[in-house]
C-alpha positions in Angstrom: -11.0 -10.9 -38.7 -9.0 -9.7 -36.4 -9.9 -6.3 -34.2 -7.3 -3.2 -33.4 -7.3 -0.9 -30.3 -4.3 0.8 -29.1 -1.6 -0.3 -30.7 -2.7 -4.2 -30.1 -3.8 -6.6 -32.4 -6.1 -9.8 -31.8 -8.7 -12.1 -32.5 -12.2 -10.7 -33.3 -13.7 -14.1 -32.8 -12.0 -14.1 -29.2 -13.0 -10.7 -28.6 -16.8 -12.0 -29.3 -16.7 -14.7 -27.3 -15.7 -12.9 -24.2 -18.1 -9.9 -24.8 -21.0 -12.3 -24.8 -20.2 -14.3 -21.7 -18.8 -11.2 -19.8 -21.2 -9.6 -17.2 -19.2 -6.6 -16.7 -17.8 -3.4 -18.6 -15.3 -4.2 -21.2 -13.9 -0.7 -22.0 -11.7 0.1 -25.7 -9.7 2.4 -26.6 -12.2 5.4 -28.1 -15.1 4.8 -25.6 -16.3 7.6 -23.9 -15.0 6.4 -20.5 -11.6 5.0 -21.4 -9.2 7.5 -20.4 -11.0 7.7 -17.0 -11.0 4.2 -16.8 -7.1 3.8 -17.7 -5.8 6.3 -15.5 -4.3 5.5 -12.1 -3.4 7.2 -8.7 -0.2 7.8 -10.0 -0.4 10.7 -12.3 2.9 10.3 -13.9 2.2 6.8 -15.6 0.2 7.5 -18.8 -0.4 4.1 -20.2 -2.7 2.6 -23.2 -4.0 -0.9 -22.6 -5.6 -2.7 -25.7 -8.7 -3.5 -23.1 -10.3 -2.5 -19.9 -12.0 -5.6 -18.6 -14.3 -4.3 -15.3 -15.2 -7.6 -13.8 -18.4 -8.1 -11.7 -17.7 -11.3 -10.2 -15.2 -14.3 -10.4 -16.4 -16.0 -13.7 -15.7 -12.0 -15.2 -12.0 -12.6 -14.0 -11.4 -16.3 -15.5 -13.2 -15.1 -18.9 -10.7 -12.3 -18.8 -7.4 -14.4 -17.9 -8.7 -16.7 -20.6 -9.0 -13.8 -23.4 -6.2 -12.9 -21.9 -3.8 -16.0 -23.0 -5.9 -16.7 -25.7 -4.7 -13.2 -27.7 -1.4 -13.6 -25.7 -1.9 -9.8 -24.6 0.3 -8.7 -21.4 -2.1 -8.5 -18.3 -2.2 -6.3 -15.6 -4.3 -6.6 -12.3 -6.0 -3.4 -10.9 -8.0 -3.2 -7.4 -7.5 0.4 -6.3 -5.0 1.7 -8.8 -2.4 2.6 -6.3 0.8 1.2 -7.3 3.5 3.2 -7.6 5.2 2.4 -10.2 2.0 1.8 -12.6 1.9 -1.9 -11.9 -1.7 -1.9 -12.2 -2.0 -0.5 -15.9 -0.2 -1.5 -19.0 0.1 -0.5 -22.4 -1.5 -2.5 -25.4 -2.5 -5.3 -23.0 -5.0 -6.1 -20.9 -6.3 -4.7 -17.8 -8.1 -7.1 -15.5 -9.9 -4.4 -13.0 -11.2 -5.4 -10.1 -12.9 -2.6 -8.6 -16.7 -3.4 -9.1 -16.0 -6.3 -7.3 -16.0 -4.2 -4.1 -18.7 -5.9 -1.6 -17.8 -5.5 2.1 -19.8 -8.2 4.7 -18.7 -8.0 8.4 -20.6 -10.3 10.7 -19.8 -8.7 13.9 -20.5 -12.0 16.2 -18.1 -14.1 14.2 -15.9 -11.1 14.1 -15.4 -11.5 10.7 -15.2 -9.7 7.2 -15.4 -11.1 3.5 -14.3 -8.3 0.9 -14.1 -8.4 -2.7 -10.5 -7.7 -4.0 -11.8 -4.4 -5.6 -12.8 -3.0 -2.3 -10.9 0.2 -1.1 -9.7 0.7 2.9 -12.5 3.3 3.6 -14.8 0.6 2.3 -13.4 -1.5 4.4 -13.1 0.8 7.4 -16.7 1.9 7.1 -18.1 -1.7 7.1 -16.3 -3.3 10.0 -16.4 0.2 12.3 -20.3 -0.1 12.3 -19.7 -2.5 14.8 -16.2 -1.2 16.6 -14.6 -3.5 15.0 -11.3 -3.2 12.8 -8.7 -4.9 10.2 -5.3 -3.0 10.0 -5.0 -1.7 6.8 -3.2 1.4 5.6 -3.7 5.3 6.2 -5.1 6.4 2.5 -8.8 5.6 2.3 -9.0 5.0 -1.5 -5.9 2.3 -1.1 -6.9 -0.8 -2.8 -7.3 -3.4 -0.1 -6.0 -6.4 -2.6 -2.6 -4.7 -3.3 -2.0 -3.7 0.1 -3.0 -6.7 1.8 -0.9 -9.3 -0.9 2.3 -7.2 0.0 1.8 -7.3 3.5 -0.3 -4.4 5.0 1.0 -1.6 7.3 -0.8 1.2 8.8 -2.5 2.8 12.2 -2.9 -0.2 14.2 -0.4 -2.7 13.3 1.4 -2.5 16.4 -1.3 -3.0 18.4 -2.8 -6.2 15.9 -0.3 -6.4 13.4 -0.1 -6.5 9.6 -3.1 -6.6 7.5 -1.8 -10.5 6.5 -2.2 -10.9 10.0 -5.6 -11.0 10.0 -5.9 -12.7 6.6 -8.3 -16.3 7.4 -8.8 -17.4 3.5 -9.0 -15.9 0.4 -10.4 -17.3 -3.0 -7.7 -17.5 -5.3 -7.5 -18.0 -10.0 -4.5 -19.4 -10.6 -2.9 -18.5 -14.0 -4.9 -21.9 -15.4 -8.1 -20.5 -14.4 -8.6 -23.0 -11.8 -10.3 -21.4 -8.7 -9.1 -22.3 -5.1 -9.6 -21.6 -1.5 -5.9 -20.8 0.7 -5.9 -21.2 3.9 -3.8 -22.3 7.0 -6.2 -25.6 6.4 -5.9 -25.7 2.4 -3.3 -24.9 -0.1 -1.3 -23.8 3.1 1.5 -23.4 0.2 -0.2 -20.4 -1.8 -2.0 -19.2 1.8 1.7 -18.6 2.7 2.9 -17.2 -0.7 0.0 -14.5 -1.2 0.9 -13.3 2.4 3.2 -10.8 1.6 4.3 -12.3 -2.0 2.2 -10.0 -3.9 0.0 -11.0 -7.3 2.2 -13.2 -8.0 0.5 -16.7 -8.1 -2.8 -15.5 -9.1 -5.8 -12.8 -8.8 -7.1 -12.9 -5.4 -11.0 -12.0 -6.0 -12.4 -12.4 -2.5 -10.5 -11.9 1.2 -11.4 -12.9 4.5 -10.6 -11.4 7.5 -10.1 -12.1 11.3 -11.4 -8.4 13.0 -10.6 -6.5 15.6 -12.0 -4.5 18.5 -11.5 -0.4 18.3 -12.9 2.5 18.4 -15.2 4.0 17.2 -13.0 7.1 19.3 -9.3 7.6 19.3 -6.5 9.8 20.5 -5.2 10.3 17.4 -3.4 13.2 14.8 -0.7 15.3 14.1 1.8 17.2 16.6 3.8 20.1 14.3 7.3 21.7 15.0 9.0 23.9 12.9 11.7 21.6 10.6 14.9 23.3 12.2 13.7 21.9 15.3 13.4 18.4 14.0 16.9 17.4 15.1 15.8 17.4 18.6 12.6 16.9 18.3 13.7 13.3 16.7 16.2 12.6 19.4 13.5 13.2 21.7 10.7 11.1 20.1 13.1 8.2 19.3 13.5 7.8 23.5 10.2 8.6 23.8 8.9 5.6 21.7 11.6 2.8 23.2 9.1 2.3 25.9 6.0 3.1 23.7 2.7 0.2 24.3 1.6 -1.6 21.7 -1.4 0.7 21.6 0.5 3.4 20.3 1.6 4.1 16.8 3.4 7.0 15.0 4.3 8.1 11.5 7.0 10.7 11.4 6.1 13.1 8.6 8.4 16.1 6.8 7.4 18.4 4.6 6.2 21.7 4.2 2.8 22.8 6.0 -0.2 22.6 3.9 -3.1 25.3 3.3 -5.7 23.2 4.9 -8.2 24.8 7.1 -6.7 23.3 10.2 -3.6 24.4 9.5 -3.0 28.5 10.6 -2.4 30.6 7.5 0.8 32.0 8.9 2.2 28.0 8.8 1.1 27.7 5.5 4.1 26.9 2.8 7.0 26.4 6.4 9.1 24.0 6.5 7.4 21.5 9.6 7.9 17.7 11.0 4.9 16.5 12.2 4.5 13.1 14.8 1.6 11.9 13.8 0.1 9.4 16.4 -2.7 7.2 16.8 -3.6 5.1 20.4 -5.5 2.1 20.0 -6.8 2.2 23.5 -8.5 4.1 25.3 -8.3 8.0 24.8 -8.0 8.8 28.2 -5.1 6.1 28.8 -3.5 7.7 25.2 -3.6 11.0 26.7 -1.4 10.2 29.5 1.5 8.5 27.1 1.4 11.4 24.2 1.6 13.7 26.7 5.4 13.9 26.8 5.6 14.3 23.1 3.5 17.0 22.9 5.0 18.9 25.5 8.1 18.9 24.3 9.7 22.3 23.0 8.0 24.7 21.1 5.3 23.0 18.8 3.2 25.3 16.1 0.3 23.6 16.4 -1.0 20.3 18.2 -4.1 18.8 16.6 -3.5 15.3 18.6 -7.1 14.7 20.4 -9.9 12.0 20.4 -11.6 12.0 17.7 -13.2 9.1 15.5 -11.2 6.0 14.1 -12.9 6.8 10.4 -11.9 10.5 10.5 -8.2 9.4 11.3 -8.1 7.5 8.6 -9.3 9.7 6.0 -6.5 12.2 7.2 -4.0 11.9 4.7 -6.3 11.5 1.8 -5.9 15.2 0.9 -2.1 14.7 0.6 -2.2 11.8 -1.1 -4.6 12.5 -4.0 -5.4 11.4 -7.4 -3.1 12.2 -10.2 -0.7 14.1 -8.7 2.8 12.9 -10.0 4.4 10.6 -7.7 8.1 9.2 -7.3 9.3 7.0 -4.3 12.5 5.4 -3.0 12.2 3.5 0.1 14.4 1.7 2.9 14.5 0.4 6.3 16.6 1.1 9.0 17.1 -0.2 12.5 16.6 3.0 14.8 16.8 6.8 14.2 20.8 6.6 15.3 21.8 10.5 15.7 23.6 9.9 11.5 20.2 8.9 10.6 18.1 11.6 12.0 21.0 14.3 11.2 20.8 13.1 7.5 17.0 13.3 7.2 16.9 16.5 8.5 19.4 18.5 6.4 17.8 16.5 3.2 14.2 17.3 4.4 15.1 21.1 4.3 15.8 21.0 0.9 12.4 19.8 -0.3 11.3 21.6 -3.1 7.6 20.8 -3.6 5.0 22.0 -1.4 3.2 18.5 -2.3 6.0 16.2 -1.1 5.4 14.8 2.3 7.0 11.5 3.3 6.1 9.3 6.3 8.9 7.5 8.4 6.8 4.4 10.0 7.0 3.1 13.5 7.3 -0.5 13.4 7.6 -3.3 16.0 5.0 -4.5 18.3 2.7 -6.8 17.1 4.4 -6.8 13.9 7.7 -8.1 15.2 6.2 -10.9 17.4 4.7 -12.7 14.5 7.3 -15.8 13.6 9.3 -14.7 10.2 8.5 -18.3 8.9 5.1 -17.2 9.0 4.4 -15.8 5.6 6.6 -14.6 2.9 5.9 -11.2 4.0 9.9 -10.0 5.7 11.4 -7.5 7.7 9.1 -7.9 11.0 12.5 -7.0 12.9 12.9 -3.7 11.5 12.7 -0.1 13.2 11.9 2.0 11.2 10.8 2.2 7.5 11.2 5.3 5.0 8.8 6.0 2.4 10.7 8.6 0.7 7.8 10.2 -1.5 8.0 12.9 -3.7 5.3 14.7 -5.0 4.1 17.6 -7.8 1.0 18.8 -9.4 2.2 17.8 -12.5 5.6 16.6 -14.8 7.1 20.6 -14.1 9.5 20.1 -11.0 9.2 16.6 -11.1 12.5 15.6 -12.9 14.0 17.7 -9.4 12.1 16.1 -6.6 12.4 12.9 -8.1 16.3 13.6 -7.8 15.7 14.6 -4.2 14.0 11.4 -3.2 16.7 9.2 -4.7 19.5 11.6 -2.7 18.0 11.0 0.6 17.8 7.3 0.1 21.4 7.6 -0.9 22.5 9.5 1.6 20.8 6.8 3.6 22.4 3.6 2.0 25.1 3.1 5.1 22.0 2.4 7.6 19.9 0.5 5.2 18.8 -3.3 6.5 19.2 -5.7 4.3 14.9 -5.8 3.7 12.5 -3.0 2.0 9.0 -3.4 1.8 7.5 -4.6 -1.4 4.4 -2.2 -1.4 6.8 0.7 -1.9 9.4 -0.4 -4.4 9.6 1.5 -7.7 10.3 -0.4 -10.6 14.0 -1.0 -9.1 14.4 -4.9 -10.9 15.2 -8.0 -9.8 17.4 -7.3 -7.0 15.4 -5.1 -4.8 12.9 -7.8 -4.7 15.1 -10.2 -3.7 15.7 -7.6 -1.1 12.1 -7.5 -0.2 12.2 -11.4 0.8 16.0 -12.4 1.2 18.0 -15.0 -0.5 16.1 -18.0 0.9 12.3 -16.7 1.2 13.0 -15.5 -2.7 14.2 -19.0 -3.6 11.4 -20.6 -1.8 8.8 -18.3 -3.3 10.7 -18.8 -6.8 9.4 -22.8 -6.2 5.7 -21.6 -5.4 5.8 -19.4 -8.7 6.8 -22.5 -10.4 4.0 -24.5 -9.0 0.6 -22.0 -9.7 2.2 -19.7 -12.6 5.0 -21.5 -14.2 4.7 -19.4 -17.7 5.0 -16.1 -15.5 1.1 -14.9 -16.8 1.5 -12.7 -13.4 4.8 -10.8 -14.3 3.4 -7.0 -14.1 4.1 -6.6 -10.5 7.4 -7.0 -8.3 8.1 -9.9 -10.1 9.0 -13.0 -8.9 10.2 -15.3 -12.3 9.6 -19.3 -11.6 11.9 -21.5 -10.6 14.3 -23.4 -12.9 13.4 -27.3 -13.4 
């Protein structure tokens, strides 16, 4: 007989057969945790998958592929929920969720770190800074670590160590047959290179290993604030400031309007305000001396750049970046903040609407850009500057508007867009934008690889990559 939830039909008998060897959760449609269990980061993607499969180890994650193609039910991969356009959930499929498989194990004389795909970044973070020690992974603590890392992996200290992938020594890999394998530089150096900024694309990574990294546990690190009608200037002057910036140093240009957190003066609260965020990966004395500059420059409304620990850095977006908020982005890169491109942010940034919107313009270069492009499928180390043009609301009232706004500054921007954008923050744009993301022959080349490990396309609910031709 066959069984009903959500919309989706399927076999009873293969529904039985997976309950019975599955050592996890598997969540339907009418238990009492399945809405909490559906929803995602994103809180404008309301989806209904048939099943909820929470897997506890890698055997969990085969029996769920193989239910999976057995009931020919659309799958979805989850680790921390974060994709923006709702990759990670699907309706009247099957969600293959990742997030009890969240063990972190740093051994601090190897200077290395195992982590389950379902681990978050302040998982991460907490684990390996015990020690002083580091992987370079994003700026929202409860980031998955799988889907950042598979599309590359910026954040705080890339310039200093590079991308998350960067650090990547092996990982243990299901292909779509169910086959588990090891990739490597030293085995399938094929799918080591694919899964290195390709995405999910050739199968469900369950466990990473990384190189680490000495930092910490105190930086120089946080936010500088002007007021927004000084950002003109203020830009001009940061973007001569950082041509001679180290490698230690990383910013994240931020506009929006001033939040009511307790750090931030009540009179602030709701004004327009840039921010340069910044955070030295050496010593705070040494970070001191090169920030100085920037944070004497004209008038700034509040300066809350000091040492302070590597952990508490990271957490500091994580109120801005919440939980079911409604989130829409459009994102490009750009070569440097020419005196069009700053003009153009600015007189768009005034018109934000939202007091939630807040959207970060990334330093890039260093490390990053001295890693060869042939290295991974990961592209664009040569870039200046990437947008994340994020809009933001409590909910779907003034949504329809800011979503308009994001897609208007990324217009306005199209002249001084480079011919790359990074996968982790495309929308559901099609095709073309992800052959952006790799260019013509890295696409073709990852096309081949998609061919080899998934040549029925199981993986297709991501930034899709369709196999090759025969």
């Amino acid at each position: 007989m066959d069984a009903t939830t959500a919309g989706a039909v399927f076999d009873r008998a293969a529904l039985d057969e997976l309950d019975s060897s599955f050592a996890g959760a598997l969540v339907r449609a009418g238990d009492p945790s399945y809405d909490e269990k559906r929803a995602i980061w994103n809180g404008s993607i309301d989806r209904r998958p048939a099943l909820i499969a929470r897997c506890a180890s890698t055997d969990d994650v085969i029996a769920a592929l193989r239910f999976a193609e057995r009931t020919d039910l659309p799958l979805a991969v989850r680790s921390g929920g974060h994709s923006f356009p709702g990759q990670s959930v699907c309706d009247d499929g099957i969600v293959i969720d990742l997030r009890p498989m969240n063990r972190v194990r740093a051994d601090p004389e190897a200077r290395t770190a195992t982590a389950g795909a379902g681990a978050l970044l302040g998982e991460l973070d907490e684990a390996t800074q015990e020690f002083g020690l580091v992987v370079p992974a994003g700026i929202v603590t409860h980031t998955g670590l799988a889907g950042l890392t598979l599309g590359g992996g910026i954040g705080w200290v890339m310039r200093k160590h590079g991308l998350t992938i960067d650090q990547l020594l092996s990982a243990e890999v299901v292909t779509a047959s169910g086959e588990v394998v090891r990739a490597s530089r030293d085995e399938n150096a094929d799918l080591f290179w694919g899964i290195r900024g390709g995405g999910g694309n050739f199968g469900i990574v369950t466990e990473f290993e990384f190189r680490l990294n000495a930092l910490g546990p105190q930086v120089l690190a946080g936010p500088i604030f002007w007021r927004m009608t000084d950002s003109p200037e203020v830009l001009r002057f940061y973007r001569d400031w950082i041509a001679e910036a180290p490698d230690d140093l990383m910013t994240i240009v931020i506009h929006r309007k001033a939040p009511p957190l307790p750090f931030v003066p009540a009179e602030l609260h709701g004004k327009p305000v840039v921010a340069v965020v910044c955070c030295y990966a050496g010593p705070p004395e040494e970070g001191e001396r090169v920030v100085k500059p920037m944070r004497e420059f004209g008038r700034p409304v509040l300066d809350l750049c000091e040492p302070k620990p590597y952990l508490q850095h990271q957490s500091m977006f994580d109120p801005s970046f919440p939980h079911g908020r409604w989130y829409y982005m459009r994102s490009c890169d750009v070569a440097q903040l020419s005196d069009d491109v700053i003009d153009t942010t600015v007189e768009h940034s005034l018109r934000i609407a939202s007091p939630l919107t807040a959207f970060p313009i990334w330093q890039m270069g260093g490390a990053v850009a001295r890693v060869d492009e042939d290295d991974s499928a990961f592209n664009g180390r040569g870039v200046g500057h990437t947008f994340n043009i994020t809009a933001s609301t409590a909910s779907a009232e003034g949504f329809d508007a800011e979503r308009e706004w994001a897609r208007g500054l990324w217009s306005a921007l199209e002249p001084h867009h480079m011919n790359t954008v990074y996968v982790n923050f495309l929308m559901d744009e099609g095709e073309e934008r992800v052959r952006d993301a790799y260019g013509d022959e890295r696409y073709d080349r990852l096309r081949r690889l998609k061919r080899k490990y998934d040549p029925e396309n199981r993986f297709r609910l991501n930034q899709n990559i369709p196999p090759a031709e025969d």
